[in-house]
N, C-alpha and C positions, 0 to 999 in steps of 0.2 A: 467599425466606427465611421461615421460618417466626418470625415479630419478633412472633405476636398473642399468647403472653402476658407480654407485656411493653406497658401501655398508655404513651402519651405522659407521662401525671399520674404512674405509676409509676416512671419513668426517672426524672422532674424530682423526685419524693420521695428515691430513692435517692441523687440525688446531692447533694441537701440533706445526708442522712445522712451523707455521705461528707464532703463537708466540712466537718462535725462531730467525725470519726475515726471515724467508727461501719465497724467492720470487715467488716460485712456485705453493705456495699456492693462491696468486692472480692468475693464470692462472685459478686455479678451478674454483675461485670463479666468474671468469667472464663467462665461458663454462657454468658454472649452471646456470647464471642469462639470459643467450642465450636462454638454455635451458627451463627455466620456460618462457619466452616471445612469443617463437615461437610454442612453444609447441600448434597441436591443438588433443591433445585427452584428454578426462579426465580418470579418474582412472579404469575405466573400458574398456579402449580401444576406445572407441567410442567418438564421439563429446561431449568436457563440456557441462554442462547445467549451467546457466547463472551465481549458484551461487556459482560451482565451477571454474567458469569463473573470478567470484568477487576475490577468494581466492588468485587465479592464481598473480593476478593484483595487488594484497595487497604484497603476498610475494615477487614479482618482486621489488614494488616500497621500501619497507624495504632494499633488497637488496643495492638497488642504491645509498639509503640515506647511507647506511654505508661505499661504496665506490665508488662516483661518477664515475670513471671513468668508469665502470660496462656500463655507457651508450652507449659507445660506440658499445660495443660489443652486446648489448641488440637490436640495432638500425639495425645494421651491418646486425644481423640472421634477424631480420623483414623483412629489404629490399629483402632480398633471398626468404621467403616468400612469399610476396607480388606477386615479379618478378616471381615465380613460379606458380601463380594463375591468371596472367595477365592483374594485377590492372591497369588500368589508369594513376589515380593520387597518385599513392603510394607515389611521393615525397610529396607532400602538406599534405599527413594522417603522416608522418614520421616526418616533420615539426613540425605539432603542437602536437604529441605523446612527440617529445622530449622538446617543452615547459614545457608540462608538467611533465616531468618526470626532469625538472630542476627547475622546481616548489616546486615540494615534496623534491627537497634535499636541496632546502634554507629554507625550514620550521623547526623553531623549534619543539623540543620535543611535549610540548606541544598544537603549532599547528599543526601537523603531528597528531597524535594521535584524535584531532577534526574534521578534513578533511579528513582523508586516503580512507572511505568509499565513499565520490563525487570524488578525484583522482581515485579510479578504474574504477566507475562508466564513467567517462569521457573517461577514454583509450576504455572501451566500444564503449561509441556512437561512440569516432571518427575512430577505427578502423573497425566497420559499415560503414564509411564513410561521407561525409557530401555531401547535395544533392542527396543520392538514391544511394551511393557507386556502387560496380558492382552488375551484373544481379547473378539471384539463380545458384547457382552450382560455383560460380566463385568469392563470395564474401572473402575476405581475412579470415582467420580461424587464432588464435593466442589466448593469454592470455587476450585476452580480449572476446572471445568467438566464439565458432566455422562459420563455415558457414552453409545456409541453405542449406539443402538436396534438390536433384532434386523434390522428391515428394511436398515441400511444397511451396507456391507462395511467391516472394517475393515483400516488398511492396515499390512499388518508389516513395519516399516520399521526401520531404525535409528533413533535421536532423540538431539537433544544438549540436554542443560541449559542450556549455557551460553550467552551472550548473543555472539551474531556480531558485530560490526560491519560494517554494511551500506552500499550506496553505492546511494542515490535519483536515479534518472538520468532522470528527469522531472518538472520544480519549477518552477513561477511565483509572481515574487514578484508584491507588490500596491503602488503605493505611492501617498500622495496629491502630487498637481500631478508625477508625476515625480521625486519625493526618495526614492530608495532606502533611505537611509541604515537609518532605522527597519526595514526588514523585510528586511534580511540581518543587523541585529543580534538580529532575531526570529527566525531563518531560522537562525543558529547557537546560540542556546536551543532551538530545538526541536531540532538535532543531537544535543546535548549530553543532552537528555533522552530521547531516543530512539534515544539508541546508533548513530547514522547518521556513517559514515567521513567523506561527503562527499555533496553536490549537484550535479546538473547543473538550470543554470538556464538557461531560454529563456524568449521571448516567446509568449504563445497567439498559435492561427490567426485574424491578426485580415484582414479583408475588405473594409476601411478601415483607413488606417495609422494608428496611435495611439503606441507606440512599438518600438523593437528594441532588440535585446543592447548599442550604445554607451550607452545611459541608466543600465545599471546595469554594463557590465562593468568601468569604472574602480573603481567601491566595490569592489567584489568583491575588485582587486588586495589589496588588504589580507590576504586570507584564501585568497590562492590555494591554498594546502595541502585546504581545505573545499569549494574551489568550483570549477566549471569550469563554459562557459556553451553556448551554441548560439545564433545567429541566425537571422533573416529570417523567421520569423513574424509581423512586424512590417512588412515588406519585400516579400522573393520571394513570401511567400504572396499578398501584395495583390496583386502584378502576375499570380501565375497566378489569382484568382480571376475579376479584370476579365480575362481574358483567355481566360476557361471557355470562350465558346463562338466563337471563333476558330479556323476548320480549319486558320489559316496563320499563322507567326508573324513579323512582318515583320524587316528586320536590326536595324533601330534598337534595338526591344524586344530581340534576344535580346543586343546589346552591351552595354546598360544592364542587364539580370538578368543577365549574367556579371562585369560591374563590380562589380554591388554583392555579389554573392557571394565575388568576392577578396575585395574590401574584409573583407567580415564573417570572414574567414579571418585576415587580416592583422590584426587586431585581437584574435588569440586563440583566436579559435572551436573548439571543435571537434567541428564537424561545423554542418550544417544542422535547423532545427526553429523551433517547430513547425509544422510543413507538414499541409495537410488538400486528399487527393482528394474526402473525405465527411465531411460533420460533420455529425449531426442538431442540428435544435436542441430543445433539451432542455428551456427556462426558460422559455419566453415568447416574448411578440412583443420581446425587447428580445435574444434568443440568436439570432446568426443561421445561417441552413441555408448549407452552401458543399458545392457539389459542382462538381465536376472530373474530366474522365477523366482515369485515372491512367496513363493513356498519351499525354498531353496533349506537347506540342512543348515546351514548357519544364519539364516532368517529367523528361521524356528528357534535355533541355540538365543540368538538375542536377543528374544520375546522371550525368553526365559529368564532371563539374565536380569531385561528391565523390569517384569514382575514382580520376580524376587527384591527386588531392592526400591521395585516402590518408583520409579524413574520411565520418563517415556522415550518414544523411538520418534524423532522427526522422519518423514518419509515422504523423497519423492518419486512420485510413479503418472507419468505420464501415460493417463488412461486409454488404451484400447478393448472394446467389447469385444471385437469380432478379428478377425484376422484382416488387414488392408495393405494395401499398396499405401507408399506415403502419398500425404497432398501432395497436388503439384507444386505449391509454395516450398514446401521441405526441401532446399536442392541440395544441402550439405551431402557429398558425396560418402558420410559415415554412416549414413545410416543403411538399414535396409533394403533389399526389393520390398519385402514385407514383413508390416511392422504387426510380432507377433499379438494374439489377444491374451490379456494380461487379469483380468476381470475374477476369474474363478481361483486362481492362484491366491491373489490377494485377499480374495472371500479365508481359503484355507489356511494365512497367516492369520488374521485376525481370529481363526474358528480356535487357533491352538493353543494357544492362552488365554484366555478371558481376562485374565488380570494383566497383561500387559498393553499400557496402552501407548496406543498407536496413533499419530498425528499427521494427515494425511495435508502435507504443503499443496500450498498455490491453490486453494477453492477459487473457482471464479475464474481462473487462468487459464481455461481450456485453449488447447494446440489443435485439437482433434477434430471435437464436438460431440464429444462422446459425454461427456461430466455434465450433464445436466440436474438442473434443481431435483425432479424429480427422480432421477438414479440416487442423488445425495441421499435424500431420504430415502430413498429404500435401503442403503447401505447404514442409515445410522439404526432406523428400527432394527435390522437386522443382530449390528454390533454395537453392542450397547460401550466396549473399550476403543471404538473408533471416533478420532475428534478431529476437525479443521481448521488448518489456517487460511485465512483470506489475502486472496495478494489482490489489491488493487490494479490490476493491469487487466486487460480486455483476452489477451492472448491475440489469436487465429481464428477463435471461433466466439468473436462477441456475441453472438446470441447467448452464450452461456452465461454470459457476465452479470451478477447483480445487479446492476444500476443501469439506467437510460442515460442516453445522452445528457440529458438534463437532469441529472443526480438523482434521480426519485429510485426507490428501491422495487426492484421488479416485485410484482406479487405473487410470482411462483416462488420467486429467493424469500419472500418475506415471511409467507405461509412455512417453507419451511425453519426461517430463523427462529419462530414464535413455537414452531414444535419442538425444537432441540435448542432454548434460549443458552446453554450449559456446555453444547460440545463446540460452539465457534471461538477461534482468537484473530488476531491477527496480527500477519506474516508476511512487508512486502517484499523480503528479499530483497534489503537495501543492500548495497556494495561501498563501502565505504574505502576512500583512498588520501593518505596523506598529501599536505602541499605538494610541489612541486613533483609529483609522483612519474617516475620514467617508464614504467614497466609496458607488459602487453595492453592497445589499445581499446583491445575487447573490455577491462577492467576501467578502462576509464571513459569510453561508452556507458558502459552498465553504470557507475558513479553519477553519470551525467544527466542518466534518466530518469532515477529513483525520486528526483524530487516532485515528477509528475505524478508519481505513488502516492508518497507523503501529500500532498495538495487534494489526490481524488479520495485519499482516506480520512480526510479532516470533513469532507463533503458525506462520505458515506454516514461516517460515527453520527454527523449532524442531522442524518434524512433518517437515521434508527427511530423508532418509539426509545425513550429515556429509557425505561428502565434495561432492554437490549442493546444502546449505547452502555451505558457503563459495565455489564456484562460483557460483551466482547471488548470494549476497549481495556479494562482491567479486572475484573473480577474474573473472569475463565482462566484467567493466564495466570495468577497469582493464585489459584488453586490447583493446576493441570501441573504447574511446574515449580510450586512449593515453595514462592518465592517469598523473603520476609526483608521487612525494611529492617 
């Protein structure tokens, strides 16, 4: 944003003035709130990235709220804007930009403060445009995020304003000694500010048991309308990891992992998670590396398991095709010299029951760069019980990622959205942690970052054609995983 001629001593003089009455200080304040709206660089000079876009949008709509009539002026620099890039329909994006922005200023404090984050998100989509806005090179650029550059395609899609209510079907809470309590009553603040229907909550893929889905699924009863859970990440996962490299798996073990797999069923569940064939580690020596073939004897027992009973397997497997050396970025000293290829194993879990279905976490979140659009689809033509969840985050190898810098939906990810509108959900793998939470800083890292997830998936839902928004934001999810209000 262009904020250099306005010095720090000059803000703090004007508003001296201001609360004095001196009326001059309202001139400022509306020239800045121009300022922040039309603005299209971020701090670097160069086009915002999406969630310095967000910021942009947040500061704007604060502004407004403190002195409506800021709109005008806010409106005023857009249309110039617009008019200068040779929008179309700039009145009708300008229309309902100022709905909203008369939205957020009849909001209470405290619902202001619940919503602010879908109000930016909104001025997003709709100064994107609604119906495929203009062609690349000529799309409107503002506080709500710049335009795409000539080099990258733009995608003409349909677009909706309005704010979906979305269902997050992969979510770990945090909590300290075990006490839930504090971070599912965090866990529905962040619903509640983030437009999110509902959670699926599970245990991570832990490798050592620490805990599973009964620690927090009695809290949850409270709010079963918000919440629904998944076990044995806690559990099944331990036993398949200690169990990695065993060609055979004796009866003992596989009556004790089908025990406790009812159990985790009879208690609610629905389905299995979170389970891991391959999990790099990512943090350190304290994240650990778990690999497994995914055609492992107690693989196949659990795809039996969830079949039978109608339930799916949340699954993370960080893809390798081929056999590699890790990236050079991978330094976690857990992992491998070479990270084995994982590809064809995984083919043979999904080959072994057709009715078990399998939920393949973090689409779009390539580590590798291996997971590309087009592997997706060949893996979905292939298994027709294989479905994805989308995590918002770019990974390691953002080429793989759905979305441009500039929110637009790639149109390799898009062609295959439109061929399988049925097997996508989405999954950011938020981490949720109570107030004052003491624990490992890696958890409240991961806490900290989830809500650039939350922000880039209110962008995505918005850049979908309508009817593939509400399909992936809740209709997939509320059939894959049987959920009823």
């Amino acid at each position: 944003m262009k904020l250099e001629l306005w010095s720090m001593q000059s803000v703090v003089n004007w508003r001296g003035v201001w609360l004095r009455g001196c009326i001059g200080c309202l001139t400022m304040f509306l020239c800045l709130a121009a300022t922040l709206s039309a603005s299209a660089q971020g701090p670097d000079g160069g086009p915002p990235t999406m969630e310095q876009a967000m910021q942009m949008n947040l500061r704007m709509l604060t502004m407004i709220r403190s002195n409506p009539q800021a709109k005008t002026q806010v409106l005023a620099r857009m249309k110039e804007r617009l008019a200068q890039r040779g929008v179309a329909d700039a009145a009708a994006r300008l229309g309902l930009l100022g709905k909203i922005l008369d939205e957020a200023a009849a909001m209470s404090e405290a619902e202001f403060g619940k919503n602010q984050q879908q109000l930016a998100s909104r001025i997003i989509a709709q100064m994107r445009g609604e119906g495929g806005g203009a062609p690349a090179g000529n799309a409107p650029a503002s506080a709500a995020g710049s335009a795409p550059t000539r080099s990258q395609p733009a995608v003409a899609t349909p677009r909706t304003s309005k704010m979906i209510p979305w269902i997050d079907v992969h979510d770990h809470l945090v909590a300290d000694q075990q006490d839930f309590s504090g971070s599912i009553r965090a866990a529905v603040a962040v619903m509640d500010q983030a437009h999110i229907r509902r959670m699926i909550c599970m245990p991570p893929p832990q490798s050592t048991a620490h805990f599973d889905c009964e620690t927090f699924a009695s809290g949850l009863r409270p709010y079963r309308n918000r919440f629904a859970f998944l076990g044995g990440g806690g559990s099944l996962n331990v036993m398949l990891q200690q169990a990695a490299n065993q060609t055979s798996v004796s009866a003992s073990v596989r009556r004790e992992f089908e025990r406790k797999a009812v159990e985790i069923l009879r208690q609610g569940a629905a389905g299995f998670g979170e389970m891991t064939v391959h999990h790099l580690s990512l943090h350190g020596a304290n994240h650990p590396y778990e690999c497994v073939a995914a055609d492992h004897a107690l693989m196949f027992l659990l795809a039996d398991i969830a079949a039978k009973h109608d339930v799916l397997i949340d699954l993370h497997l960080d893809l390798v095709t081929k056999d590699i050396p890790p990236p050079a970025w991978l330094t976690s000293p857990n992992n491998p010299k070479i990270l084995p290829a994982n590809l064809a194993s995984f083919e043979r879990l999904l080959d072994h029951n057709p009715k078990a279905k399998i939920c393949w976490a973090h689409a779009g979140s390539d580590n590798i760069g291996h997971w590309t659009a087009e592997l997706s689809r060949g893996m979905l033509q292939k298994h027709p019980n294989l479905y994805m969840s989308l995590r918002m985050g770019p990974g390691h190898a953002p080429e793989n990622f759905p979305m441009t810098p500039e929110g637009q939906i790639k149109p390799e990810w898009l062609a295959v959205f439109q061929e399988f509108p049925n097997r996508f959900v989405i999954g950011d793998d938020q981490f949720i942690i109570p107030p004052n939470y003491h624990g490992p800083q890696l958890a409240v890292d991961s806490a900290h970052n989830v809500s650039l997830l939350r922000d880039r998936t209110l962008v995505f839902l918005s850049a979908l054609p309508n009817d593939l928004a509400r399909k992936f934001a809740t209709e997939n999810a509320v059939a894959l995983y049987r959920l009823k209000d």
